[in-house]
Biopython code that builds the backbone (N, CA, C, O; Angstrom):
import numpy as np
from Bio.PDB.StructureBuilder import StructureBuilder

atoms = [
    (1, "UNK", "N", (115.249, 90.199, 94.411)),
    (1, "UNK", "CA", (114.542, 89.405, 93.439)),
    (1, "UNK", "C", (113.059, 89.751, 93.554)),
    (1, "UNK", "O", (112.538, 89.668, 94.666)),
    (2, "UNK", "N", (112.530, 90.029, 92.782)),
    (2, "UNK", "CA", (111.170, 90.212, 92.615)),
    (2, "UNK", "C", (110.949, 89.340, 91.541)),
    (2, "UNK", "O", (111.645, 89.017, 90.578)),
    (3, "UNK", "N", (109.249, 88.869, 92.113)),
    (3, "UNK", "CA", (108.510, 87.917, 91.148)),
    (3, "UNK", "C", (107.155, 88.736, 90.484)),
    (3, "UNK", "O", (106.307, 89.116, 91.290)),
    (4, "UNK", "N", (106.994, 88.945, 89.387)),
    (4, "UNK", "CA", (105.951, 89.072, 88.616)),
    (4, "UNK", "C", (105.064, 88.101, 87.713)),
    (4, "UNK", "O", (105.516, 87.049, 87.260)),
    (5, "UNK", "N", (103.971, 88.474, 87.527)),
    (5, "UNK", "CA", (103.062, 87.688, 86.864)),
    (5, "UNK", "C", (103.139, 88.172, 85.644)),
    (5, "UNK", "O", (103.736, 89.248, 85.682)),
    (6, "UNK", "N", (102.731, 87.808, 84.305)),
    (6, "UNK", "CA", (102.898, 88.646, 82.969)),
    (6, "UNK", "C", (101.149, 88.151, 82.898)),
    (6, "UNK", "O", (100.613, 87.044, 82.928)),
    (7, "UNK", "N", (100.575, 89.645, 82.783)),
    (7, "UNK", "CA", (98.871, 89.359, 82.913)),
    (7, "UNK", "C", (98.453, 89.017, 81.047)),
    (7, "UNK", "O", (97.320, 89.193, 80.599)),
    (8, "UNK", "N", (99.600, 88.533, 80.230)),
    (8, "UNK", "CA", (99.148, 87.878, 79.280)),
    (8, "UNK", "C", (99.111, 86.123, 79.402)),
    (8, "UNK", "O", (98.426, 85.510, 78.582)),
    (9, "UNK", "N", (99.730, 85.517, 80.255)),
    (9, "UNK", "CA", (100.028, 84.797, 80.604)),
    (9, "UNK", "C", (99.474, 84.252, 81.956)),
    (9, "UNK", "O", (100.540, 84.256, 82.571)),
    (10, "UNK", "N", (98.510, 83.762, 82.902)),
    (10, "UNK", "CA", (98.051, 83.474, 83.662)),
    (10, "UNK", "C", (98.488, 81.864, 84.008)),
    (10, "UNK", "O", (98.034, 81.419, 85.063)),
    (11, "UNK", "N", (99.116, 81.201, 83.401)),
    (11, "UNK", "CA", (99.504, 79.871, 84.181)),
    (11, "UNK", "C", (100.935, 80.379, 84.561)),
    (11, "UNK", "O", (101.394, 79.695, 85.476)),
    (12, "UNK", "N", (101.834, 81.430, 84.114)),
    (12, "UNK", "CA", (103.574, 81.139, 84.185)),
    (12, "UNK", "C", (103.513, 82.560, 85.247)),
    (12, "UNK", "O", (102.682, 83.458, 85.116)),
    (13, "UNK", "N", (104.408, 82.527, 86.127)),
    (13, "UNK", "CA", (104.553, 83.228, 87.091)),
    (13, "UNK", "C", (106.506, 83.616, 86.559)),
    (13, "UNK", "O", (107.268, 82.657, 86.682)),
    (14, "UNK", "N", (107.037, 84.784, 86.099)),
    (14, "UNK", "CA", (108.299, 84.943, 86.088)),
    (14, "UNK", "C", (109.546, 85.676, 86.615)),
    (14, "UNK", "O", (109.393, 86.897, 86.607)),
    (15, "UNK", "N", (110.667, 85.280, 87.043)),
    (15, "UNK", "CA", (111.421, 86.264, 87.846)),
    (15, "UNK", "C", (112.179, 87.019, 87.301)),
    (15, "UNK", "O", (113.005, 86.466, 86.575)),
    (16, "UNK", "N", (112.245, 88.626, 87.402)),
    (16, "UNK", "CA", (113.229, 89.113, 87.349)),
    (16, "UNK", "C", (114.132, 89.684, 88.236)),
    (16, "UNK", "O", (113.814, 90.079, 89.357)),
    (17, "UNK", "N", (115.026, 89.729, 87.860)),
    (17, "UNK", "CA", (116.272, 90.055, 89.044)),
    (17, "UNK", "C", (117.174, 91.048, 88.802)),
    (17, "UNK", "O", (117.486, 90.911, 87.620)),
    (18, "UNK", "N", (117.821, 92.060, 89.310)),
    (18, "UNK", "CA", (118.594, 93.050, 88.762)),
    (18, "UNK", "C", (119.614, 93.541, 90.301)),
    (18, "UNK", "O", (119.002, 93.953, 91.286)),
    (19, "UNK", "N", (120.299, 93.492, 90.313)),
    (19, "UNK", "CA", (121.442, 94.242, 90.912)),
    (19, "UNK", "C", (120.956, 95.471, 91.375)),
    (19, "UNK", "O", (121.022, 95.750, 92.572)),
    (20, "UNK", "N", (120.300, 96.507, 90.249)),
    (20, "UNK", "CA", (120.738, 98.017, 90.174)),
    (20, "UNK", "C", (118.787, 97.850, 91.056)),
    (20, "UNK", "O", (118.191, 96.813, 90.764)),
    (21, "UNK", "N", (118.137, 98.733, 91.883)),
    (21, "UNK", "CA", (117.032, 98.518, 92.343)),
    (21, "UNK", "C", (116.824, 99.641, 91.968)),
    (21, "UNK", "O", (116.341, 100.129, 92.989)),
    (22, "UNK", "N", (116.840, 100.722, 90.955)),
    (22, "UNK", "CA", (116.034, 101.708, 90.208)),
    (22, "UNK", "C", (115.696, 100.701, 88.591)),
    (22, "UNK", "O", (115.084, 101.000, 87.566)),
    (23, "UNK", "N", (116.201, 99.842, 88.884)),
    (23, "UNK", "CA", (115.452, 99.112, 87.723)),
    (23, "UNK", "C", (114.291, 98.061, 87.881)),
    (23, "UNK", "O", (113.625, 97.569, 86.970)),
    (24, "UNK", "N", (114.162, 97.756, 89.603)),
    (24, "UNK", "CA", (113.138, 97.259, 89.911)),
    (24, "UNK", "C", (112.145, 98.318, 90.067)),
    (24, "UNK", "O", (111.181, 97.701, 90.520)),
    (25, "UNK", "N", (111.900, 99.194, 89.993)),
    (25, "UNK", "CA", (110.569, 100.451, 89.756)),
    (25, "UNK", "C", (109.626, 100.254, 88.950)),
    (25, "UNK", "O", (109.743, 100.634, 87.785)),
    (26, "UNK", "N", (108.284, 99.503, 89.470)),
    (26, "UNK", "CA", (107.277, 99.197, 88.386)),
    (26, "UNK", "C", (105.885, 98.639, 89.030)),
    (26, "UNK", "O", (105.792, 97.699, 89.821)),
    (27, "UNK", "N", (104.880, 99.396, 88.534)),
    (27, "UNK", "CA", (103.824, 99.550, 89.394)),
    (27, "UNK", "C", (103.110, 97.567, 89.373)),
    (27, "UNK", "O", (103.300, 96.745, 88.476)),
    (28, "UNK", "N", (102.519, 97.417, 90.352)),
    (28, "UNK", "CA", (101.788, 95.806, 90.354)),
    (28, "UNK", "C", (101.257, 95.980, 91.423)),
    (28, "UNK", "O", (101.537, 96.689, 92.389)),
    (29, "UNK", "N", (100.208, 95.068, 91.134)),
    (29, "UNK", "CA", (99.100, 94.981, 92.001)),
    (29, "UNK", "C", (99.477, 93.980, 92.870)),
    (29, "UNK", "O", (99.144, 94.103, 94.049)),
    (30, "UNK", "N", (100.247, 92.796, 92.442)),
    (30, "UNK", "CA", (100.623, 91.753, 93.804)),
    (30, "UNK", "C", (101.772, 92.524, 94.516)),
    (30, "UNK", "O", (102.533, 93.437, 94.194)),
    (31, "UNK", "N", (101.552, 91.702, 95.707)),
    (31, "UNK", "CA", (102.719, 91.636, 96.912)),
    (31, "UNK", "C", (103.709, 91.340, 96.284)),
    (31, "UNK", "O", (103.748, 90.591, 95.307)),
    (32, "UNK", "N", (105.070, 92.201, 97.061)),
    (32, "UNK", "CA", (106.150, 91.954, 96.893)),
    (32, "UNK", "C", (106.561, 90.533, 97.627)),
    (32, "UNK", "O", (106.014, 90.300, 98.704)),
    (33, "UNK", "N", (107.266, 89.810, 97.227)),
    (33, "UNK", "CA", (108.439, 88.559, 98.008)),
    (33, "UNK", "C", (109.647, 88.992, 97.903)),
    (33, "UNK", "O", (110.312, 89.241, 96.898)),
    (34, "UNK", "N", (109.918, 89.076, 99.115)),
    (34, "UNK", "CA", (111.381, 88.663, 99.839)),
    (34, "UNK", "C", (112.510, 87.597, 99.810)),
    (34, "UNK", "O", (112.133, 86.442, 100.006)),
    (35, "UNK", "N", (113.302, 87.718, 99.682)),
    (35, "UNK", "CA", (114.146, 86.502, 100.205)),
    (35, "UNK", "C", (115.500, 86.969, 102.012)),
    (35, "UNK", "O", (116.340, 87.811, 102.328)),
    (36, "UNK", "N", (115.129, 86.276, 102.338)),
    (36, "UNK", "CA", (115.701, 86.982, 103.752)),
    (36, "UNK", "C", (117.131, 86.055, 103.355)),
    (36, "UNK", "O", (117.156, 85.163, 102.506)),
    (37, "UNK", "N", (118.598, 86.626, 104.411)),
    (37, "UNK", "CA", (119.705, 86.100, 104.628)),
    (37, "UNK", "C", (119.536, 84.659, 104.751)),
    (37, "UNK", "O", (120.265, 83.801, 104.253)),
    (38, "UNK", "N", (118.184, 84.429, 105.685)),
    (38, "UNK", "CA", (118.515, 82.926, 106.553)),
    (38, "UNK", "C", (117.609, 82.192, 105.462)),
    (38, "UNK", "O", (117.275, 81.056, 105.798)),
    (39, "UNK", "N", (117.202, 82.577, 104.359)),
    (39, "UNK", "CA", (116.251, 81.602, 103.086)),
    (39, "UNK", "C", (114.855, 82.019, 103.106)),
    (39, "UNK", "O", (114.051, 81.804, 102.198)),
    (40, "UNK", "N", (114.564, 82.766, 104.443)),
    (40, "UNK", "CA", (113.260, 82.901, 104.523)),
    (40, "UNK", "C", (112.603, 83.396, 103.382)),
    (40, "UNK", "O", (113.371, 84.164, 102.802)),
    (41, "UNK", "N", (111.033, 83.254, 102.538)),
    (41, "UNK", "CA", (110.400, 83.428, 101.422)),
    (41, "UNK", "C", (109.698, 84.424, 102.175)),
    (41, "UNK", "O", (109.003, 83.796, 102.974)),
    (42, "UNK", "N", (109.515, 85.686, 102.338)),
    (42, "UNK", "CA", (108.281, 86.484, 102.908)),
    (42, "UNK", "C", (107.789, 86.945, 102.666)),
    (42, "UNK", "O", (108.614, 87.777, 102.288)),
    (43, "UNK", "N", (106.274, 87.665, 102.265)),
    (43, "UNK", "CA", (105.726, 88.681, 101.635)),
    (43, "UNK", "C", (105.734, 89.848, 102.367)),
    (43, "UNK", "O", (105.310, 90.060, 103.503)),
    (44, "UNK", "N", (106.388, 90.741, 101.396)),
    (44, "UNK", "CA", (107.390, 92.243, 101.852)),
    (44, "UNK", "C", (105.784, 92.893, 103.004)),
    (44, "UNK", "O", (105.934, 93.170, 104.194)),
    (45, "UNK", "N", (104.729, 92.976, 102.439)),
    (45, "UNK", "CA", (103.779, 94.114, 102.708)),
    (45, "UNK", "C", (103.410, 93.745, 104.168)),
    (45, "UNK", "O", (103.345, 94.548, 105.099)),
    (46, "UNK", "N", (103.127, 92.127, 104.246)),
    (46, "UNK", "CA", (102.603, 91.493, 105.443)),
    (46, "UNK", "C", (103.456, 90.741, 106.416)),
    (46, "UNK", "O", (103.026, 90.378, 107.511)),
    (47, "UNK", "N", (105.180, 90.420, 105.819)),
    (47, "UNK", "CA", (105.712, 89.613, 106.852)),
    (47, "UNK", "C", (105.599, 88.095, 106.814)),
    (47, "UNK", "O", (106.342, 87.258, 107.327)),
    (48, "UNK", "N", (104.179, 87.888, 105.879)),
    (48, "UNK", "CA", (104.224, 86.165, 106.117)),
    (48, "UNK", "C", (105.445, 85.723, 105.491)),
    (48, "UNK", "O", (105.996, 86.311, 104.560)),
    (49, "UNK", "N", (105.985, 84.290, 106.235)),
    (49, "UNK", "CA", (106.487, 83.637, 105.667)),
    (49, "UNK", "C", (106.440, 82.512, 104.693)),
    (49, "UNK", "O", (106.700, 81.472, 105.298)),
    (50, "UNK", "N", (106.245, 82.328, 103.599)),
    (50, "UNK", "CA", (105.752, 81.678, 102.775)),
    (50, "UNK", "C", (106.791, 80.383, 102.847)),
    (50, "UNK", "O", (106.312, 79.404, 102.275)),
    (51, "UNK", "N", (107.872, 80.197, 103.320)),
    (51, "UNK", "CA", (108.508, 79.313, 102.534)),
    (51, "UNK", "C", (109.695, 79.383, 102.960)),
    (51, "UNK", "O", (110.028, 80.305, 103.705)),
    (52, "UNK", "N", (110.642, 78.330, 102.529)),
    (52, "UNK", "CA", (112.186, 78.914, 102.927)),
    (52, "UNK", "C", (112.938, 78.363, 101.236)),
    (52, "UNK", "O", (112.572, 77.423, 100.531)),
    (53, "UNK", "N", (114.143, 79.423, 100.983)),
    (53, "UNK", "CA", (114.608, 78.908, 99.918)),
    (53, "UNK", "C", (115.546, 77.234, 99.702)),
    (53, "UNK", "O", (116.102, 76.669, 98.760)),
    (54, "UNK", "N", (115.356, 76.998, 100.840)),
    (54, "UNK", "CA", (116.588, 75.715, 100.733)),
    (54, "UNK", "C", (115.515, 74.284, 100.379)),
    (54, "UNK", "O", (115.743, 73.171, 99.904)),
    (55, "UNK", "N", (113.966, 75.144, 101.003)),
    (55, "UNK", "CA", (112.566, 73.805, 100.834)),
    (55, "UNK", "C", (111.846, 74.008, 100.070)),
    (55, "UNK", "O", (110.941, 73.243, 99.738)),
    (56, "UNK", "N", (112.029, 74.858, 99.707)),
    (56, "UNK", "CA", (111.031, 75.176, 98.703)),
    (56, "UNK", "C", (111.381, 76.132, 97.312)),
    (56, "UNK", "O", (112.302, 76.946, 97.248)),
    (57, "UNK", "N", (110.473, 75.838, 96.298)),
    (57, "UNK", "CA", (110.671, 76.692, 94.669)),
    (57, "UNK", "C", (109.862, 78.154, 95.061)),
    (57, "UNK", "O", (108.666, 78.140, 95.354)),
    (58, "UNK", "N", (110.511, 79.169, 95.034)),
    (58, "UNK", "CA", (110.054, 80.541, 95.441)),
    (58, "UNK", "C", (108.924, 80.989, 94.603)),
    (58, "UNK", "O", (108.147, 81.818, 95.076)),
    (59, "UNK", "N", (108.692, 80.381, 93.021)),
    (59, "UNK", "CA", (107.820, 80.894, 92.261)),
    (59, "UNK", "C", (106.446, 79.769, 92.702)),
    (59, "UNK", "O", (105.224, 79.895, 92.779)),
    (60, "UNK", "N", (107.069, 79.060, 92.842)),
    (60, "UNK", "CA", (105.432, 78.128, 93.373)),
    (60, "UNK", "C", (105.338, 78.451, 94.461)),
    (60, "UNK", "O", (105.065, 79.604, 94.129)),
    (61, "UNK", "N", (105.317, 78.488, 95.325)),
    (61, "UNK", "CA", (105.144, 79.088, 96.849)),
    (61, "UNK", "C", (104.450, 79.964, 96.826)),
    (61, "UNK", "O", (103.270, 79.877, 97.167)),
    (62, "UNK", "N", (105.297, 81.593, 96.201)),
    (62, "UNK", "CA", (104.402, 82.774, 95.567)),
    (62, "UNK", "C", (103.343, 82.371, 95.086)),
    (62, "UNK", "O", (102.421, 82.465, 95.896)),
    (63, "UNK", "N", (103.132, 82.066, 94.373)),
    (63, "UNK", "CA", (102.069, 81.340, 93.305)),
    (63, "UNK", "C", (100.768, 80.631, 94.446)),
    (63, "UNK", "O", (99.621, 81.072, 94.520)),
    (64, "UNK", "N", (101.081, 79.961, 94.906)),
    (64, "UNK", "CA", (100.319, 79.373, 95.859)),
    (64, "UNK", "C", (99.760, 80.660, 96.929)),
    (64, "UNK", "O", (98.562, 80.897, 97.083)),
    (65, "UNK", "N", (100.722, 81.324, 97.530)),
    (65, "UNK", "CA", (99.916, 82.526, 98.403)),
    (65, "UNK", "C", (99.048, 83.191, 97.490)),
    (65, "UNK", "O", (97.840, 83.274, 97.712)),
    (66, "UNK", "N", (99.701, 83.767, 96.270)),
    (66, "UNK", "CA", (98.470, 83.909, 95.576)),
    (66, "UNK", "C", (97.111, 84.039, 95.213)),
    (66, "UNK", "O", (96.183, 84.847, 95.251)),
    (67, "UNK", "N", (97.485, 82.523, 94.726)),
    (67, "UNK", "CA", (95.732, 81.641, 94.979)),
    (67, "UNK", "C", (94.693, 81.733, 96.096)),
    (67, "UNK", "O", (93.539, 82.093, 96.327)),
    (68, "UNK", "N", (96.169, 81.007, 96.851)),
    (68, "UNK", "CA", (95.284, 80.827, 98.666)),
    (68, "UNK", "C", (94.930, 81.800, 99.215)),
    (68, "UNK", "O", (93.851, 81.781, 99.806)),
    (69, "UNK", "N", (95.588, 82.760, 99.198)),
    (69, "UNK", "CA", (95.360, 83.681, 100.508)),
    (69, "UNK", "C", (95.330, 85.523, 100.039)),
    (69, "UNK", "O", (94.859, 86.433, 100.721)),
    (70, "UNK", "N", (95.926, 85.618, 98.819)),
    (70, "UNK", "CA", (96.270, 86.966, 98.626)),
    (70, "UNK", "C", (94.518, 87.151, 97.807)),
    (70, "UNK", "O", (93.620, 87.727, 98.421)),
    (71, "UNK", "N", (94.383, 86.793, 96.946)),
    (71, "UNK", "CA", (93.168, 86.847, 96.305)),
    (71, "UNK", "C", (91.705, 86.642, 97.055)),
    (71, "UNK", "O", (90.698, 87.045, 96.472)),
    (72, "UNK", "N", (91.609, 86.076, 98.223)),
    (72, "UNK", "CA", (90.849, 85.849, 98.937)),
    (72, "UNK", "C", (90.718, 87.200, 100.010)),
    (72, "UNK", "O", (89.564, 87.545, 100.262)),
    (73, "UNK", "N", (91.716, 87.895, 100.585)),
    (73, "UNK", "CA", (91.775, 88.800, 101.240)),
    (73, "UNK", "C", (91.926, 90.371, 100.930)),
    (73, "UNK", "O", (92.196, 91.286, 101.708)),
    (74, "UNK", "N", (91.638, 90.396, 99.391)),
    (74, "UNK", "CA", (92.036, 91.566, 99.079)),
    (74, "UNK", "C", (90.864, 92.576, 98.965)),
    (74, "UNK", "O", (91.087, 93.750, 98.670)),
]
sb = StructureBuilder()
sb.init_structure("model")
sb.init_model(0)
sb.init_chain("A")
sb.init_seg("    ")
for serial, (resi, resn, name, xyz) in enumerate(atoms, 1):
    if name == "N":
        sb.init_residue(resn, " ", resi, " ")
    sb.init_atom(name, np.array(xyz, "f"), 0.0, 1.0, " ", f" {name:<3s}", serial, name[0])
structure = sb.get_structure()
């Protein structure tokens, strides 16, 4: 599952999802998210754990590292 932003759109954060992963091939400037076996939310590049899927909404979470921390450190 990968989450993208649509840079026409700046409040909606949206997921796409695909089976086949030559159809996830597509250049972006944010971090990838993860979803691990055990729920874990992680950002692919750094490892953080943002979240777990059973506590949390994966697009707000994302969304929130975002804000907080990805934009601040880049």
């Amino acid at each position: 599952m990968k989450l993208t932003s649509n840079s026409g759109n700046t409040d909606g954060i949206y997921i796409r999802y695909s089976p086949v992963q030559e159809t996830l091939n597509y250049v972006s400037e944010y971090p990838s998210l993860t979803i691990y076996a055990n729920g874990d939310l992680a950002i692919e590049e750094t490892g953080d754990v943002i979240g777990n899927i059973s506590t949390s909404e994966p697009a707000v979470e994302y969304k929130k590292y975002i804000l907080e921390k990805w934009r601040t450190n880049k």
